[in-house]
DOROKE-639866 format. One line per 10 residues: number of its first residue (from 0); their letters; for each residue x, y, z of N, C-alpha, C. Coordinates in steps of 0.05 Angstrom, whole numbers, plus 5000, padded with zeros to 4 digits. Layout:
BEGIN
NUM	A	X:Y:Z:X:Y:Z:X:Y:Z; ...
***
This chain:
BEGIN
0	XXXXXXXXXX	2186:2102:4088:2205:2120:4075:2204:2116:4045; 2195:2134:4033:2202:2136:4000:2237:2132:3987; 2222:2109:3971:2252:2113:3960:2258:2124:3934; 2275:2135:3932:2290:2153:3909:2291:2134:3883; 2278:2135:3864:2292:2119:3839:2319:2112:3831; 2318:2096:3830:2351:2089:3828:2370:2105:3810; 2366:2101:3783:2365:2118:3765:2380:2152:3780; 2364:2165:3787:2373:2196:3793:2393:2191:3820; 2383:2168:3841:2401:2161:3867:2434:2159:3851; 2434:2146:3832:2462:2134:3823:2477:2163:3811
10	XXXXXXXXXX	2455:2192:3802:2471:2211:3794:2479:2229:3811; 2470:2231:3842:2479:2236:3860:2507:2235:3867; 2523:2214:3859:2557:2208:3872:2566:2208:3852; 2590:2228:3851:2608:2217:3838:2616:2197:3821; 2619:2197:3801:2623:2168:3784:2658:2174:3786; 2675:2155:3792:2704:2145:3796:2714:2148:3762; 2736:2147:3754:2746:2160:3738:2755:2120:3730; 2739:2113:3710:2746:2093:3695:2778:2078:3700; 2774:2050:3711:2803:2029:3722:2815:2036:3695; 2817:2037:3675:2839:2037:3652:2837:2060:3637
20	XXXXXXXXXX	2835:2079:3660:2833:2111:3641:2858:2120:3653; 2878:2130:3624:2907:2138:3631:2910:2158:3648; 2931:2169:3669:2935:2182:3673:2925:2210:3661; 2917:2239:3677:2905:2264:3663:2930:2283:3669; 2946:2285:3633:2967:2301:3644:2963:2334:3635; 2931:2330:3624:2928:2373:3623:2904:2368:3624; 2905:2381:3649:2875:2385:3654:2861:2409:3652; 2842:2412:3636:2828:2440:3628:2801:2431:3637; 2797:2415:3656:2764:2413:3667:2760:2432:3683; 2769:2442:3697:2768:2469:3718:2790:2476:3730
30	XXXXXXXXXX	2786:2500:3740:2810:2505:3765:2805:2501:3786; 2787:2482:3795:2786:2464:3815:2796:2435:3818; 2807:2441:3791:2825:2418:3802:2850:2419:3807; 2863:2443:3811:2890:2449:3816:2897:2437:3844; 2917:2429:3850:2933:2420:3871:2949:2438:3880; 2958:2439:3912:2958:2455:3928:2996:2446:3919; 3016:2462:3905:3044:2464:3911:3055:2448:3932; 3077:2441:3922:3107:2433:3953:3107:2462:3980; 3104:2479:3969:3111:2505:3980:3091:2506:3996; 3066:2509:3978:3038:2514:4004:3036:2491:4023
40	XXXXXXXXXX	3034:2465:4014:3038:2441:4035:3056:2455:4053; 3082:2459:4048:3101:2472:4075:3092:2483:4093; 3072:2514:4080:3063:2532:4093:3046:2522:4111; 3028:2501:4107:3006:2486:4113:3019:2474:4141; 3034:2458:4140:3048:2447:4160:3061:2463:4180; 3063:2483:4160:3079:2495:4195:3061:2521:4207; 3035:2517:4197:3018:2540:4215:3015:2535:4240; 3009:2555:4257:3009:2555:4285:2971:2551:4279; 2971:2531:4300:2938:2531:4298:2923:2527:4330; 2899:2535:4328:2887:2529:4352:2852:2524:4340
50	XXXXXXXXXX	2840:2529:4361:2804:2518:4356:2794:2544:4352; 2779:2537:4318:2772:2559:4311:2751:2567:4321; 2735:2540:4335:2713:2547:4345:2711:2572:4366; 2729:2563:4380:2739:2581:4407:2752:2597:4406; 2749:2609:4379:2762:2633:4376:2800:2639:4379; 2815:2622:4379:2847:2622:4384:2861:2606:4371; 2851:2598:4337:2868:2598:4316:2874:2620:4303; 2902:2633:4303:2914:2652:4303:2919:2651:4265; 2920:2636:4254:2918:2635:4229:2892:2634:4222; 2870:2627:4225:2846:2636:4214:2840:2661:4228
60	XXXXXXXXXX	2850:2668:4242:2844:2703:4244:2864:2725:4228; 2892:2715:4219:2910:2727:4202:2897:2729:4177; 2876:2702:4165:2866:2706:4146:2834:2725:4137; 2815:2720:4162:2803:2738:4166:2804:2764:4164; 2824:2764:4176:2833:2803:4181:2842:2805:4146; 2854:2805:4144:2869:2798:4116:2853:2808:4086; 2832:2786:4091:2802:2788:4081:2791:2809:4081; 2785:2819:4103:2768:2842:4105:2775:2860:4099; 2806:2870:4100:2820:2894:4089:2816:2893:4061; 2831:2867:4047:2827:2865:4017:2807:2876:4009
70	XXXXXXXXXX	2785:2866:4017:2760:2878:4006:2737:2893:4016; 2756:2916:4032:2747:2943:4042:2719:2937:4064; 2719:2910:4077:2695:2906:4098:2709:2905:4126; 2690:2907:4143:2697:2910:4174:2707:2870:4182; 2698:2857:4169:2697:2836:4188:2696:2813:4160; 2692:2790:4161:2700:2763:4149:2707:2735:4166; 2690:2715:4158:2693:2685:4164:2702:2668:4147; 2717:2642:4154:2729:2622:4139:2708:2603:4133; 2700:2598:4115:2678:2578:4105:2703:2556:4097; 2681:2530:4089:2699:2510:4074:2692:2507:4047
80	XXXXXXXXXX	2667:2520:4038:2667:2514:4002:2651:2558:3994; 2656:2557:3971:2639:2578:3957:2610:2579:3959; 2597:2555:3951:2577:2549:3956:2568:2556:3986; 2581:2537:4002:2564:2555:4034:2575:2576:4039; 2589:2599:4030:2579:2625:4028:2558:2633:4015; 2552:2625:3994:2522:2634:3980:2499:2630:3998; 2504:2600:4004:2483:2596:4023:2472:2607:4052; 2501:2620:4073:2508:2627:4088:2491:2660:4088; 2505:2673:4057:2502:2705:4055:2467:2696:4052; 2454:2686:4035:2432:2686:4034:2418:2691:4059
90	XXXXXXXXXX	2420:2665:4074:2401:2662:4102:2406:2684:4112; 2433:2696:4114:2431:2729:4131:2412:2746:4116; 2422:2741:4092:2406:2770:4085:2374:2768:4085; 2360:2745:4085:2341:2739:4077:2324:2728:4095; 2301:2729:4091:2280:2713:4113:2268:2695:4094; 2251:2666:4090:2237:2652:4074:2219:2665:4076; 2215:2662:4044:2192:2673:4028:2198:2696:4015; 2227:2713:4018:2233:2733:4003:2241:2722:3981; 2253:2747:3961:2263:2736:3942:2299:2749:3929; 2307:2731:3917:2331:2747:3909:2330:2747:3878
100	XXXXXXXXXX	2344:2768:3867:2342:2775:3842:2378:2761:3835; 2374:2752:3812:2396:2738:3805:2397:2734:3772; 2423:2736:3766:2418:2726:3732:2415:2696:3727; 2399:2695:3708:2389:2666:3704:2406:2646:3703; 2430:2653:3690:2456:2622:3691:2475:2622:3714; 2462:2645:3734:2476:2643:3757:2485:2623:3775; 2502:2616:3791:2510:2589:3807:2490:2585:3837; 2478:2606:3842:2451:2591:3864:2433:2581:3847; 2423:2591:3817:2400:2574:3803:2410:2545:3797; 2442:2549:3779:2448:2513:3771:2469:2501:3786
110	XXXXXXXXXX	2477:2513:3802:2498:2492:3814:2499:2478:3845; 2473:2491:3859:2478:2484:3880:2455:2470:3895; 2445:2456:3867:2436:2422:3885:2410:2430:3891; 2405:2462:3889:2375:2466:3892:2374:2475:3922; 2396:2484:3937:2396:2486:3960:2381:2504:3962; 2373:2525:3958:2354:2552:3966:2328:2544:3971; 2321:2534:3958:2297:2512:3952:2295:2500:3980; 2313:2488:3986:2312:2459:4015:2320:2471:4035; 2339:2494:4036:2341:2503:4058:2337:2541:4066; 2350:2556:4046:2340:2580:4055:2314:2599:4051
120	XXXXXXXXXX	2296:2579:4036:2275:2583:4028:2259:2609:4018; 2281:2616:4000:2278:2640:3979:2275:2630:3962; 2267:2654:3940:2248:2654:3909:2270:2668:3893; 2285:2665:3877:2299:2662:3864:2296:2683:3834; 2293:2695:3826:2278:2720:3808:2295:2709:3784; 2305:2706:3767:2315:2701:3739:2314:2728:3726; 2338:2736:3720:2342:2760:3705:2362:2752:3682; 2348:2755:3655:2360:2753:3633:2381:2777:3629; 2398:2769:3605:2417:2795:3600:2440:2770:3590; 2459:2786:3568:2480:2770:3539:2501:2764:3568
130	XXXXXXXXXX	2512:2734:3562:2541:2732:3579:2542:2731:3596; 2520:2724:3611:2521:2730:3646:2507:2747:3666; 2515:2778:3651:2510:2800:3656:2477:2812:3655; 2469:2831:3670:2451:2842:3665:2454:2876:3669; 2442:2891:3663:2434:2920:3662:2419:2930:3691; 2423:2954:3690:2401:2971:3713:2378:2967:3699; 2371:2976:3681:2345:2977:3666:2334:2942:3678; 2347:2927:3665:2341:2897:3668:2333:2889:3704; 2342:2907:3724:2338:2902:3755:2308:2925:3748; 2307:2950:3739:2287:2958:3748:2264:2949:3738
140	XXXXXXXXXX	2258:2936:3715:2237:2921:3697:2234:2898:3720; 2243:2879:3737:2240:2865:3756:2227:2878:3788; 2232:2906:3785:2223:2909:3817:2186:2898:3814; 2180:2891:3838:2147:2889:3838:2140:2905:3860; 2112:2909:3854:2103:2933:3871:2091:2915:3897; 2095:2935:3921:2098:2930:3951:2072:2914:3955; 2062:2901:3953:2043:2888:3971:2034:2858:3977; 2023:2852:3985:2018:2833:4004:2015:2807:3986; 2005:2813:3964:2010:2792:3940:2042:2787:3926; 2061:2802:3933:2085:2797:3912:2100:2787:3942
150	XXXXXXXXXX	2122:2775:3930:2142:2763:3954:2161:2796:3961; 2168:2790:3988:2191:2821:3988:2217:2821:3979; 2221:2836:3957:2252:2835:3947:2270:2844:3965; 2289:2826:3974:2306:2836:3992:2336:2833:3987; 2342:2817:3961:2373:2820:3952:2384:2822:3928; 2394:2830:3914:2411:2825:3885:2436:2825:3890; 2436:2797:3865:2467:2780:3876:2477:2780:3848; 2502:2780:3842:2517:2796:3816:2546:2759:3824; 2554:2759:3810:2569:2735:3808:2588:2741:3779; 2613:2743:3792:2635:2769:3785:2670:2733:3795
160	XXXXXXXXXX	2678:2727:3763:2663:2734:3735:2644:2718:3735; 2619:2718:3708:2601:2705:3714:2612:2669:3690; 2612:2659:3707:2623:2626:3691:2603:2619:3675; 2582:2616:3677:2564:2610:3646:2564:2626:3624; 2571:2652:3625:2575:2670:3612:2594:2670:3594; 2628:2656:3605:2645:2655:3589:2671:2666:3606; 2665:2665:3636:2686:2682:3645:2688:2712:3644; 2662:2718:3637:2669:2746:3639:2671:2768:3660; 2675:2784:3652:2694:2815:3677:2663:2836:3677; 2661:2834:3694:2630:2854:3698:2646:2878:3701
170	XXXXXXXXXX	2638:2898:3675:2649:2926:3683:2645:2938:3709; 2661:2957:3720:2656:2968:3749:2631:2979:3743; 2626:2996:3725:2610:3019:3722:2587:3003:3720; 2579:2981:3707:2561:2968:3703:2554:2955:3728; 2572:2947:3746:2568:2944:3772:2556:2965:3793; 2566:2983:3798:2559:3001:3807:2532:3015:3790; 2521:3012:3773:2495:3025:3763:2474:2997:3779; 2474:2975:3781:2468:2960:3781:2453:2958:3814; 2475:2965:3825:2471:2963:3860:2466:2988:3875; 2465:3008:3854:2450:3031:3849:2423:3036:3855
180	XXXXXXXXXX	2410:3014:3836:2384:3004:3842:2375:2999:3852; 2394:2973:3865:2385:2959:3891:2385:2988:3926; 2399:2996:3926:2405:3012:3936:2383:3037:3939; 2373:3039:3921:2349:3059:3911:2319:3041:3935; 2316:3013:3926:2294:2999:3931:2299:2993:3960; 2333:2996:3977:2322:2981:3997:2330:2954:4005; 2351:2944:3981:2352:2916:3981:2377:2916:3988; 2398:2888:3995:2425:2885:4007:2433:2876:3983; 2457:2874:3978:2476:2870:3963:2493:2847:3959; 2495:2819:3951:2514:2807:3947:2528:2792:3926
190	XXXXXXXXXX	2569:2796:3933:2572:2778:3907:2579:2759:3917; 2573:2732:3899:2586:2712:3882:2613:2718:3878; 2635:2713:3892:2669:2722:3883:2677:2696:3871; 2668:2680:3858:2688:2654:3861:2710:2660:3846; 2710:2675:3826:2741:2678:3812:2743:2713:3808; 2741:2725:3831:2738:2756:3833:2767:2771:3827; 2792:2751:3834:2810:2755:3836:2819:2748:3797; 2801:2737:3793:2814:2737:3762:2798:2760:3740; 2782:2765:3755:2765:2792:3746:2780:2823:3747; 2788:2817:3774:2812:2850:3785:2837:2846:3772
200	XXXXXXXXXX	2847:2827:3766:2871:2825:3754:2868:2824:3714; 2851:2815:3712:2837:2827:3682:2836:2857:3683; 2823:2868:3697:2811:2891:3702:2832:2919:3716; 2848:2906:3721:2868:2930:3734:2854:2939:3761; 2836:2930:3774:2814:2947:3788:2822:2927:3816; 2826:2951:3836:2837:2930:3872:2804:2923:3874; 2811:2903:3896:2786:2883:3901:2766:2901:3905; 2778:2914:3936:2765:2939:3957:2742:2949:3934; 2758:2965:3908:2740:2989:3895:2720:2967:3887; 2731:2938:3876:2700:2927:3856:2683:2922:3869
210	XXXXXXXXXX	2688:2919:3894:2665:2908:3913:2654:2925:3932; 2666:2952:3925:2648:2972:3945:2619:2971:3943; 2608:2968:3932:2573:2969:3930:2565:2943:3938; 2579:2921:3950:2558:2898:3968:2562:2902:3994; 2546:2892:3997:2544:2886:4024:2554:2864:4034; 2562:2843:4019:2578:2822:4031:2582:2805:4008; 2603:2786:4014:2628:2778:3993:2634:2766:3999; 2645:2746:3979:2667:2725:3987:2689:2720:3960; 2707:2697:3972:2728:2697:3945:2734:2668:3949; 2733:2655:3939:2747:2623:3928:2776:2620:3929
220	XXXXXXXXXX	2783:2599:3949:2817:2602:3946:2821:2568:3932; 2791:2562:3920:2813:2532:3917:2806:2531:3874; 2806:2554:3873:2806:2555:3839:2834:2564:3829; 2831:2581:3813:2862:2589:3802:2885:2597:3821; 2873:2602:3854:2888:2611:3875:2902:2583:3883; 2893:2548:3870:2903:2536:3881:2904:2529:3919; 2886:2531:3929:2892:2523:3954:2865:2491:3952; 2868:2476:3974:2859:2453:3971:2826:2460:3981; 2817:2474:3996:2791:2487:4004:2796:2509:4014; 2772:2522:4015:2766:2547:4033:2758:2566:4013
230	XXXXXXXXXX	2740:2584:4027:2730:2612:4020:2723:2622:4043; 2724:2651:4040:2722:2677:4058:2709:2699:4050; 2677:2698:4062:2661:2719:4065:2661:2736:4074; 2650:2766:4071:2664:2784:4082:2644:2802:4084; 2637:2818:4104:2615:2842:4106:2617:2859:4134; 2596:2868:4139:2600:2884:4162:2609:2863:4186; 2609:2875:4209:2619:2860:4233:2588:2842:4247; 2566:2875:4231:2545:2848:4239:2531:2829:4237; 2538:2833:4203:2535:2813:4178:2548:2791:4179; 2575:2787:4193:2594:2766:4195:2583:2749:4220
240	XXXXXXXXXX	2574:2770:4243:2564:2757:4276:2537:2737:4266; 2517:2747:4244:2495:2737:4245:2509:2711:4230; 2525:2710:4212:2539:2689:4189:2559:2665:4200; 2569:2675:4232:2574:2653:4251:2552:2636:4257; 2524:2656:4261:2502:2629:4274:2494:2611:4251; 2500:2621:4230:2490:2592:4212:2508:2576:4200; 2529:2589:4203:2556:2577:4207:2555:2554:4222; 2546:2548:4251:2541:2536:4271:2525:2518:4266; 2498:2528:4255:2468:2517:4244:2480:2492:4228; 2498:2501:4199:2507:2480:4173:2528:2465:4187
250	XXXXXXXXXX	2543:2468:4208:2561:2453:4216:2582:2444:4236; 2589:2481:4233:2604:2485:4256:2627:2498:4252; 2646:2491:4271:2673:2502:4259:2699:2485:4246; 2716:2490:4245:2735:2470:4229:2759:2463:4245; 2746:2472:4270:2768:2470:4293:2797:2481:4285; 2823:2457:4280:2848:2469:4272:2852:2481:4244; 2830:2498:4240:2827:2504:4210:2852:2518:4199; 2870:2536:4219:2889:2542:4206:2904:2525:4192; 2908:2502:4189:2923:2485:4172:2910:2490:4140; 2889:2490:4147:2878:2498:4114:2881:2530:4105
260	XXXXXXXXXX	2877:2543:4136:2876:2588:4116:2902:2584:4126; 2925:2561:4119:2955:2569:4106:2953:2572:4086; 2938:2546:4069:2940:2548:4043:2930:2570:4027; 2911:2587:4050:2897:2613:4036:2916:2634:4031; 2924:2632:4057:2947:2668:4060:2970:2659:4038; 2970:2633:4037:2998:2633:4014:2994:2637:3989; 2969:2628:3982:2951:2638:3959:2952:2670:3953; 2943:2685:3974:2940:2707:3975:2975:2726:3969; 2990:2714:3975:3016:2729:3973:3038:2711:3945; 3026:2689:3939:3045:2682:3911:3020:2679:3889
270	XXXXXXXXXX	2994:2668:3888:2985:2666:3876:2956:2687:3859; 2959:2707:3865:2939:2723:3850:2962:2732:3824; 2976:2757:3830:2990:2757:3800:2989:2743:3778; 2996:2722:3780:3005:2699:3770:2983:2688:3747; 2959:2695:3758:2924:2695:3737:2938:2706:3714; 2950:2728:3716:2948:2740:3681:2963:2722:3665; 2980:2696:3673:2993:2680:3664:2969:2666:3649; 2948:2657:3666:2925:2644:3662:2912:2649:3635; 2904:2675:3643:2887:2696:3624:2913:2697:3594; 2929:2698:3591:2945:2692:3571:2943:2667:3555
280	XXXXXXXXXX	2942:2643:3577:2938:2614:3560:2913:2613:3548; 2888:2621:3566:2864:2628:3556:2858:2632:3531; 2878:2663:3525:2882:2675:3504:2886:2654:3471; 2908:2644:3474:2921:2627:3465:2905:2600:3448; 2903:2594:3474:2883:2565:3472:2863:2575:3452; 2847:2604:3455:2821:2604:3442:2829:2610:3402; 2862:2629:3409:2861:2634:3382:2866:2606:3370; 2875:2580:3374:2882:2556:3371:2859:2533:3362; 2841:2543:3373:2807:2528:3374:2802:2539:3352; 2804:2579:3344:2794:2582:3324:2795:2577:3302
290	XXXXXXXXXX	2824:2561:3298:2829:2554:3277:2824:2527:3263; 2807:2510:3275:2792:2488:3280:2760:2489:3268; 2762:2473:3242:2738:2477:3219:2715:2465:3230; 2697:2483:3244:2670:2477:3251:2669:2483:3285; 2686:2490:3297:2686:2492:3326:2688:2538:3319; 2667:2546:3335:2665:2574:3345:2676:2572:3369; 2692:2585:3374:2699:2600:3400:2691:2639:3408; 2686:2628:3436:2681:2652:3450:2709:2666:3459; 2713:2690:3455:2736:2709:3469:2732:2703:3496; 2756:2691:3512:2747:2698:3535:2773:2731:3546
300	XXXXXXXXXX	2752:2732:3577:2759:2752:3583:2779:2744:3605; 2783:2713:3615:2797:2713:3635:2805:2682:3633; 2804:2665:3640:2817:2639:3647:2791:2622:3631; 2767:2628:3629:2753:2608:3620:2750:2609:3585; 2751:2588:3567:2752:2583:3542:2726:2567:3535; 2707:2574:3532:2672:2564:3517:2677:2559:3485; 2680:2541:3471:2676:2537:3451:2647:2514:3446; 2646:2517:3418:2611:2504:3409:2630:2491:3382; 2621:2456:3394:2638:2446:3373:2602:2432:3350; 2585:2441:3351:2561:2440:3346:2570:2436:3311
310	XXXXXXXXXX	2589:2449:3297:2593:2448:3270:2612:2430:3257; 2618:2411:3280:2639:2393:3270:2625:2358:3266; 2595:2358:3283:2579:2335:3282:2586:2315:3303; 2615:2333:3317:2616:2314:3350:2602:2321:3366; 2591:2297:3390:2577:2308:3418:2597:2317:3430; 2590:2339:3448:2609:2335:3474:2617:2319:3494; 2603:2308:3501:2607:2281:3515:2625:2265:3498; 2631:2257:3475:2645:2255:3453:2674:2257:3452; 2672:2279:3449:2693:2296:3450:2706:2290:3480; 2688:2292:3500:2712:2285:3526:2720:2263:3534
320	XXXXXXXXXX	2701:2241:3513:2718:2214:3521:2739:2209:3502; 2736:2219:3476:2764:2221:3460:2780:2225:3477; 2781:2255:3490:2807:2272:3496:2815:2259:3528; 2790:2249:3537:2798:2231:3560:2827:2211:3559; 2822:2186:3537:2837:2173:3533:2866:2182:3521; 2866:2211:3522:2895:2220:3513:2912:2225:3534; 2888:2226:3566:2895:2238:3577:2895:2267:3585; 2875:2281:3572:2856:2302:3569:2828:2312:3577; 2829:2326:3599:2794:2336:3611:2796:2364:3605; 2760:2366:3595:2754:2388:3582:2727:2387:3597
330	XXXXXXXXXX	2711:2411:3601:2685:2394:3612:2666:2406:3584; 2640:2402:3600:2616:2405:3579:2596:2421:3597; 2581:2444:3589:2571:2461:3601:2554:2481:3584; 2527:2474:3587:2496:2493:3563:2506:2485:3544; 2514:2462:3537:2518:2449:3519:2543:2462:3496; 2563:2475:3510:2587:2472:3495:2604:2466:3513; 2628:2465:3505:2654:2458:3512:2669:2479:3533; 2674:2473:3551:2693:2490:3576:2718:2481:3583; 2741:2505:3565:2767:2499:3578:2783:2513:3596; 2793:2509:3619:2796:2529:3635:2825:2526:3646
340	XXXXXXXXXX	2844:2549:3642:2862:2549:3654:2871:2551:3676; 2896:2550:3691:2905:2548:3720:2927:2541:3722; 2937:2546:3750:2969:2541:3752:2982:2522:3743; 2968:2492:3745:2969:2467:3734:2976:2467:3704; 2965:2491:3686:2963:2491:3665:2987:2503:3648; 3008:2492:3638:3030:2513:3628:3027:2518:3605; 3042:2539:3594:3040:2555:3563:3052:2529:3546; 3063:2506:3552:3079:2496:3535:3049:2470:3528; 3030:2469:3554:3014:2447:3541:2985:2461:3518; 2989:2492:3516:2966:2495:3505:2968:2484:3474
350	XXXXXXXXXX	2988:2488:3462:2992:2480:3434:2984:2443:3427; 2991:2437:3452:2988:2403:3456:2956:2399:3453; 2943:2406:3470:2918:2408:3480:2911:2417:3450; 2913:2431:3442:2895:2445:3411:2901:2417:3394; 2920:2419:3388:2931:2389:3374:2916:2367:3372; 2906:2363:3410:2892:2334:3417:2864:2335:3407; 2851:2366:3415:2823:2369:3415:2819:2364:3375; 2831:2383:3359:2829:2382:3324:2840:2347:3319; 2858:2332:3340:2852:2302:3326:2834:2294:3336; 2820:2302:3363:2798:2285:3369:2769:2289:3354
360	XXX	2769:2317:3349:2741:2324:3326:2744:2313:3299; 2768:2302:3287:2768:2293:3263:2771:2267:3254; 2770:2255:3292:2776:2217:3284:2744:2206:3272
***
């Protein structure tokens, strides 16, 4: 058996959060790190549950159903991360050796360990375009012609909002021209939802309408929705039947999973509104950065804050062990700075947080 260099083996796990690193009392590293409320714990505890396997947890079917209405599909399954929905919608839609069209800073190219690669054994297309985003023009300059030498295009996947980008809100219209295309060629449709709900609530726009043009979907409940895991994919009834067998394939089921799609449905009925709270601090935070000699900030459009502290002569890595020791996470991402709001996050710590980041660039 080959062994792994140590070296890359050791960047595999988690590294533990330093014995004499203070307490983290604002955390802007993600909205995955929000913690699930007193209230949702409640909810959690008192769901009625049974084996999801076996079909008679009555709360992972309240949430399923639930799901599917939201976002105008026949049918929907409870996954346990975002990621194995991507991975999940892929293998349905796809056979190895096809390919999917995707924008280049998308989260199947960098975030997921390379899985497409190891397991659903698709080709991966890279589509450029500013912020995330790409154009119809930009999908049709990618089609390749039918034969036996090109791989078969069989999906474009849109990732709404797109997080390398800056958080941004994919116009509808630009969505819909987009899957237009796909639609033209033949190909299936999927999004990337991980923060879809902070996109529609930017956007004024119900889920149902943004997502009419895929073919299958999902949404993240453990980001700004605050729940401890889960996501829920969503497509036809026979898109979801084929998305049980690999469901089965990666793992299985979660048996009394309703204890966890409590924390979803409660998500779903206190915590979406509540984003534009988000999208406000966002706001805030960025005009706050701007005023910080040598750091550019990006507008964001929704909860995520990208600044490039590239003009001040600090690293980023730098910068987060400063703000570490204040008790401050920020992360680092294409090499600028990512601050991201969430329920965890209140209006009273953004002014703090600006404070910490302009003493930590100028010690």
């Amino acid at each position: 058996m080959v062994q792994a260099p140590t070296a890359l083996a050791q960047s595999w796990t988690p590294a533990r959060p330093p014995r004499n690193a203070p307490p983290v009392r604002i955390n802007l590293y993600s909205d995955t790190q929000t913690r699930p409320s007193p209230a949702m714990k409640e909810a959690m505890f008192a769901a009625p549950v049974g084996d999801e396997q076996h079909g008679d947890d009555p709360t992972v079917w309240e949430l399923c159903d639930r799901m599917a209405a939201l976002m105008g599909k026949e049918a929907a399954v409870f996954l346990p991360s975002g990621t194995m929905c991507n991975v999940i919608a892929i293998l349905t839609h796809c056979a190895k050796g096809d390919e999917v069209l995707a924008h280049e800073t998308s989260h199947i190219l960098h975030s997921e360990g390379g899985t497409h690669a190891a397991l659903t054994g698709v080709q991966i297309h890279p589509l450029k375009g500013p912020r995330g985003l790409f154009t119809a023009d930009d999908v049709r300059a990618a089609i390749r012609p039918r034969t036996r030498y090109a791989p078969p295009q069989r999906l474009l996947e849109v990732e709404q909002t797109a997080n390398i980008g800056g958080g941004v809100v994919w116009p509808l219209q630009q969505l819909t021209a987009v899957t237009d295309v796909a639609r033209e060629q033949g190909w299936a449709t999927h999004m990337d939802g991980a923060r879809l709900m902070n996109a529609c609530v930017a956007a004024g726009i119900a889920p149902a309408e943004m997502v009419a043009g895929f073919d299958s979907v999902w949404l993240d409940f453990t980001k700004g929705l605050g729940a401890p895991l889960g996501a829920v994919l969503c497509g036809s009834a026979e898109f979801i039947s084929m998305a049980w067998r690999w469901k089965q394939r990666l793992g299985g089921s979660m048996r009394q999973g309703g204890v966890c799609a409590a924390a979803c449905l409660y998500a779903l009925d206190h915590n979406i509104e509540r984003l534009a709270e988000d999208h406000a601090n966002a706001k805030a935070l960025a005009r706050g950065l701007a005023q910080i000699e040598g750091v550019v900030v990006e507008e964001p459009d929704t909860n995520l804050v990208f600044f490039d502290i590239g003009g001040t002569g600090v690293a980023v890595e730098e910068l987060q062990r400063r703000l570490l020791a204040e008790g401050i996470m920020v992360s680092g991402l294409g090499g600028r700075v990512r601050a991201c709001t969430h329920l965890d996050v209140t209006a009273a710590m953004i002014p703090e947080a600006v404070t910490a980041i302009r003493r930590a660039l100028a010690a």
